[in-house]
Phi, psi and omega in degrees: 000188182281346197268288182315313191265016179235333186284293182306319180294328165307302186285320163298330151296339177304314190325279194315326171284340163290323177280337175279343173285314196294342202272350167273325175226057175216112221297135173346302191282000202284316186290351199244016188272170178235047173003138173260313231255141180307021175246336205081010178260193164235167180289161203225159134197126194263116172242124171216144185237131169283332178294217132200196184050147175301343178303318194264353181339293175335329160300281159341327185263328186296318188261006161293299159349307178273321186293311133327346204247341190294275184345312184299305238234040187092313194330131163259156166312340182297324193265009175265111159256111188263146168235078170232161197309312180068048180250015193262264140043284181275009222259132167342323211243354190273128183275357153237120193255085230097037204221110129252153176239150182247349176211155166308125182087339199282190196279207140272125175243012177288296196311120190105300157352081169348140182255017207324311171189107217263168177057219147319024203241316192313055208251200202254333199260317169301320159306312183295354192265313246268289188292346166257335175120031195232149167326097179313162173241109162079229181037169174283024148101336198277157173187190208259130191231086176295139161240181197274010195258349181301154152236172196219131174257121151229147184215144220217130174205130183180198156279154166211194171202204211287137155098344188217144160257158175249192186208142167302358182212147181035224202341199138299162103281145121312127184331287196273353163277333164298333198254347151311309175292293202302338154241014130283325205255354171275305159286332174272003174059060164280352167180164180275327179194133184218138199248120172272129165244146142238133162218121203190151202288161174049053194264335186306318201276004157253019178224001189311154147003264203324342185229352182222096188305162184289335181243051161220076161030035181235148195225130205214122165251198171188155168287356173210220232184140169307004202243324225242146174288164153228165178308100204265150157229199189044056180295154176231131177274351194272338163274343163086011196213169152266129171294326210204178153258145205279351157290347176273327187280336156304315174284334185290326167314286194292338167278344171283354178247042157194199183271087200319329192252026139227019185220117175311141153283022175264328172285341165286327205303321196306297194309311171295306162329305177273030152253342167259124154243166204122303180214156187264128176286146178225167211210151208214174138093214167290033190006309183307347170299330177316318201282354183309174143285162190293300189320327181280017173199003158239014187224108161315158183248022176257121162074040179287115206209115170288131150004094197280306169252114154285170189228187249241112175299123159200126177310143167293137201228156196071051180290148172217140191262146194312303173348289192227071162311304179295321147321315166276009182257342178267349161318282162276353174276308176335299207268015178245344170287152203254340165232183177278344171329278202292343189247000145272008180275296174317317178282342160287334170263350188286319172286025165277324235258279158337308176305270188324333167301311198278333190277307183331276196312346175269345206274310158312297169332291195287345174286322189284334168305255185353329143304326180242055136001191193310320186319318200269345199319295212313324211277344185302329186299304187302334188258323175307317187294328182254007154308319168296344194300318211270000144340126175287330187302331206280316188293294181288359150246014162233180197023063176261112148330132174346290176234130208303324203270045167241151188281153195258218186279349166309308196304306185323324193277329168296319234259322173306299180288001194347281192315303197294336143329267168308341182277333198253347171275347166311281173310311197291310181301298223301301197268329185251344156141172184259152206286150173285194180256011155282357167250340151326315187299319214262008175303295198315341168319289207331298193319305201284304192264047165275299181299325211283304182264037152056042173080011168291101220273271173006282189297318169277019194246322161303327165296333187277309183311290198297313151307332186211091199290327179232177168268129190294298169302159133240000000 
């Protein structure tokens, strides 16, 4: 009857709209793969530069870089999601224009190079929607559509300080909202297994013991220690930049020199370690994972072709610490000029540069008196003693932990104060702007007088108005 014949039609349209959802969100190619990994799934992979400006070239190149070494090693695009600013390429000050690099002499690694999600696209909430698989705000929509049989690779290259990376446009990430997604997406079955790079200063401080449990199959290294800056190398003088980071260019190098389905991630992490200097690479999470082959996380299960020539492993050289990136490009420019002309223009701007330095440091100074004003008077001697501490020169030779990747007593004074932490570096971006990575080392100020006024919220949200009429960062 018609009751019957309105019901089948109902169940054939349900039918097509379920194949039409599945059919949206299981990448084309999925039935013709030839799946590696002992589940039968396929490899993910996530690349994001936090950054923007040219001063910063190197983020954007490290992770087109990668985006090359994935592309070499099987990746098809579909299973690739690139996240960058994209202002480099094209960028005014670049003397090859649609070109970036990543070592001297190297290749182009721009070309080709997905747009997944550019600008205003680059946010904290689009990685995480990127990596669970959840609907995006602008960019092309794509992003990871996991099953618990997957595996998933990401890498993060960008500034960071103790508990946060940054992103070019709005929030942080944050420590405990990262390692929050990562064990939702763990609980929820998103993937079988997952290997993290980060490189960003204090990047050790979003995986320490304390946030990224040992048992949900995810292995996380980093370029530095929760205490420590980490490192830009390779300045080009014909580019005008450091190309690259030397723990990113050090992990890439070495998977292009060797065979993936023969070399474990305990031997690159090993081979990086002892090859980036400057700063100590660390390592996080489920350790038993290290023992994987590279392959199970770096060889695409798509267009699958092993790395046909390798070429020869040599570490990245000319560490500079992120911290004052702009001092060292101003640095190589000095010693690289040719009349006094050009090396008195440069030293009028290496004192601007200085100046500015110095407006950084008043600017901390001046928030924390003005936070604890008279309520608070007793308490200023204790937040003045710890303000020089928080020096990037300073930090790596006192209060170093028992064993170098654990956070030490800074990190502790973040980690107590978190929320409150995060609400107040939150404000100070919002209204003075967002800080650069010579005003990152001083996030920790934030903690202290967060313990110092018990969370008085108030009282820092009147130091941000008044300080900051306008925005300082730009």
């Amino acid at each position: 009857g018609i009751n019957a014949e309105y019901g089948n039609n109902m169940l054939s349209s349900l039918t097509l709209l379920c194949l039409f959802a599945v059919s949206l969100a299981v990448p084309r190619d999925f039935e013709t793969l030839t799946p590696k990994n002992e589940n039968g799934g396929v490899n993910w992979a996530v690349l994001v530069a936090g950054s923007n400006t040219y001063s910063n070239y190197r983020h954007q190149a490290d992770v087109c870089h990668a985006y090359q070494v994935l592309k070499k090693n099987g990746f098809s695009d579909e299973y690739i999601i690139v996240m960058m600013y994209d202002d480099i390429a094209y960028n005014s000050q670049n003397p090859k224009p649609g070109k970036i690099y990543n070592e001297p002499n190297g290749p182009d690694v721009y070309s080709g190079v997905p747009k997944d999600y550019v600008g205003n696209a680059v946010t904290a909430t689009n990685f995480y929607n990127v990596l669970q698989g959840f609907t995006t705000v602008g960019g092309s929509g794509k992003r990871v559509l996991s099953s618990h049989n997957d595996n998933i690779f990401v890498f993060y290259s960008d500034h960071g300080s103790v508990g946060l990376i940054c992103m070019p446009v709005g929030a942080y990430v944050y420590a405990t909202d990262l390692n929050n997604v990562l064990k939702s997406m763990s609980s929820s079955g998103k993937f079988n297994k997952l290997l993290f790079y980060v490189e960003a200063c204090e990047s050790g401080s979003m995986f320490y013991s304390g946030l990224l449990p040992n048992n949900i199959r995810i292995f996380a290294t980093t370029a530095s220690t929760p205490y420590e800056s980490s490192y830009a190398c390779a300045y080009s003088s014909a580019i005008g930049a450091y190309l690259g980071d030397c723990y990113s260019i050090n992990w890439m190098d070495y998977t292009e020199s060797i065979n993936v389905e023969q070399v474990s991630v305990e031997q690159e992490f090993e081979k990086v370690r002892t090859a980036t200097t400057g700063s100590t690479v660390c390592a996080y999470g489920d350790t038993t994972l290290s023992n994987d082959m590279l392959s199970v996380y770096q060889e695409g299960r798509t267009n699958h072709t092993t790395m046909v020539s390798l070429k020869p492993f040599t570490a990245a050289t000319g560490p500079v610490s992120q911290r004052v990136i702009e001092e060292g490009i101003l640095r190589e420019r000095y010693n690289a000029a040719r009349t006094n002309e050009e090396r008195a223009h440069i030293a009028i701007e290496m004192e601007k540069l200085a100046e500015y330095r110095r407006d950084t440091h008043s600017f901390f100074f001046k928030f924390g008196l003005h936070t604890l004003g008279l309520k608070y008077e007793q308490k200023k001697v204790d937040f003045l003693k710890l303000l020089p501490t928080l020096l990037d020169e300073h930090r790596s030779k006192v209060d170093v932990p028992q064993s170098a990747c654990d956070v030490n007593a800074l990190g502790h004074l973040v980690f107590d104060n978190f929320e409150c932490y995060k609400t107040v570096t939150e404000m100070v971006r919002e209204t003075c702007g967002p800080m650069d990575s010579y005003a990152l080392q001083f996030t920790p100020a934030f903690a202290s007088l967060c313990e110092l006024t018990e969370a008085d919220i108030p009282a820092f949200r009147s130091s941000v108005e008044a300080l900051c009429p306008s925005p300082i960062w730009e």
